[in-house]
C-alpha positions in Angstrom: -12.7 86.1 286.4 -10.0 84.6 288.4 -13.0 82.1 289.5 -13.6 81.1 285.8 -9.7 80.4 285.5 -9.7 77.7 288.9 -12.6 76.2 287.3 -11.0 75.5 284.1 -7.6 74.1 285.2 -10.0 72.1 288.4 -11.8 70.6 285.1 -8.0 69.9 283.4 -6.4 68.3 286.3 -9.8 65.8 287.0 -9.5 64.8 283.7 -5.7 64.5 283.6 -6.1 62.4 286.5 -8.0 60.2 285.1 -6.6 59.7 281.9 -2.9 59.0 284.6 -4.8 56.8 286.0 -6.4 54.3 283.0 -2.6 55.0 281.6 -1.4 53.1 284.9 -4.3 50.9 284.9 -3.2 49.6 281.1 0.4 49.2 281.8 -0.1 46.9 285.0 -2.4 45.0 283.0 0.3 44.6 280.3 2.8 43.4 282.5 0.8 41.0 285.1 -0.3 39.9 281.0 3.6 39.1 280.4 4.1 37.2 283.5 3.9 33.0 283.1 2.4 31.9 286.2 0.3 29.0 287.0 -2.9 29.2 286.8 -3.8 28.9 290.5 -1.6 31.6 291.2 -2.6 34.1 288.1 -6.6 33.4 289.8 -4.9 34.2 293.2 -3.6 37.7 291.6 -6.9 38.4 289.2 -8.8 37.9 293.0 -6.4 40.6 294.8 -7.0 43.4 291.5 -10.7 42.6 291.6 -11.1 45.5 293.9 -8.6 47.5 292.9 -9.9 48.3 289.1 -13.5 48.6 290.7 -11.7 51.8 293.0 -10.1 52.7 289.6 -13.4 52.8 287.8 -14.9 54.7 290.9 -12.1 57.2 290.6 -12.7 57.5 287.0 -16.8 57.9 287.5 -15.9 60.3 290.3 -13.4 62.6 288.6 -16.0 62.4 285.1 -18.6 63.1 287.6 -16.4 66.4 289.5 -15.1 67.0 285.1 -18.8 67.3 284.3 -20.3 69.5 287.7 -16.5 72.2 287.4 -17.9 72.8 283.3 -21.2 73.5 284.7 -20.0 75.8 287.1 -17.9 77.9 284.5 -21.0 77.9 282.1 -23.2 79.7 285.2 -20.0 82.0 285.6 -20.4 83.1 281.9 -24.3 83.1 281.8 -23.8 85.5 284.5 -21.0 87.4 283.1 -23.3 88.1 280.3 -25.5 89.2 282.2 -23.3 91.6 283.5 -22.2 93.0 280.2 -26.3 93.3 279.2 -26.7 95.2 282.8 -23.9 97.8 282.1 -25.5 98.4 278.7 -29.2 98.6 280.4 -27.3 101.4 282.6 -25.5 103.2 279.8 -29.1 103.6 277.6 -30.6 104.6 280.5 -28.1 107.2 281.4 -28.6 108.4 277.8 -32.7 108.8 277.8 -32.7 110.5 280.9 -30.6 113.0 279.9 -32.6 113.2 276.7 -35.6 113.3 279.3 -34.2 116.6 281.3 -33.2 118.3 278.5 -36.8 117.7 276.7 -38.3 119.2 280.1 -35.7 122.6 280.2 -37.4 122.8 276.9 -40.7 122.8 278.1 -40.1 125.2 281.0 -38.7 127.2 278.9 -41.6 127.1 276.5 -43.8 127.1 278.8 -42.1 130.7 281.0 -43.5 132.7 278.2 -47.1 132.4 279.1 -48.8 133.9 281.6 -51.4 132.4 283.7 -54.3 135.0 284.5 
């Protein structure tokens, strides 16, 4: 269980990075967009962020990608606590017939203690 609950808030924080992240990206864009420079300069400055929005967008495909794999992982921790639940009620029927089993065969001693073999 306590698993189940670190994959979930592993799965929240990769994606609150990432939305932190495109929030940053958007605003820096905004402002460079309010800055009058000439143009050899704003080329100078659109050549320097080049690489940084391509490390963004890594980022982003990387925490999507870590998002994605952490969901999986809590869907094989239910499948499996499902299967858990179905086990315990395997164990409980089981417990039930055999009983119904040993007191069926006291019976049949008992029916059968009458008789005597020659």
């Amino acid at each position: 269980m306590e698993c189940l609950k670190l994959t979930r808030r592993c799965g929240g924080s990769a994606e609150e990075i990432s939305l932190l992240l495109k929030e940053d990206l958007d605003r820096m864009e905004a402002n460079v967009r309010k800055i009058v420079l000439p143009s050899s300069v704003l080329g100078t400055l659109n050549d320097q962020t080049q690489p940084r929005d391509c490390a963004v967008g890594l980022l982003d495909s990387a925490f999507a990608a870590q998002s994605r794999e952490i969901k999986q992982v809590h869907r094989h921790f239910s499948n499996i606590e499902g299967l858990h639940q179905q086990n315990a009620v395997l164990v409980e029927e089981t417990a039930v017939v055999s009983g119904a089993l040993k007191m069926r065969a006291t019976d049949l001693t008992d029916t059968l203690g009458c008789f005597v073999v020659a």
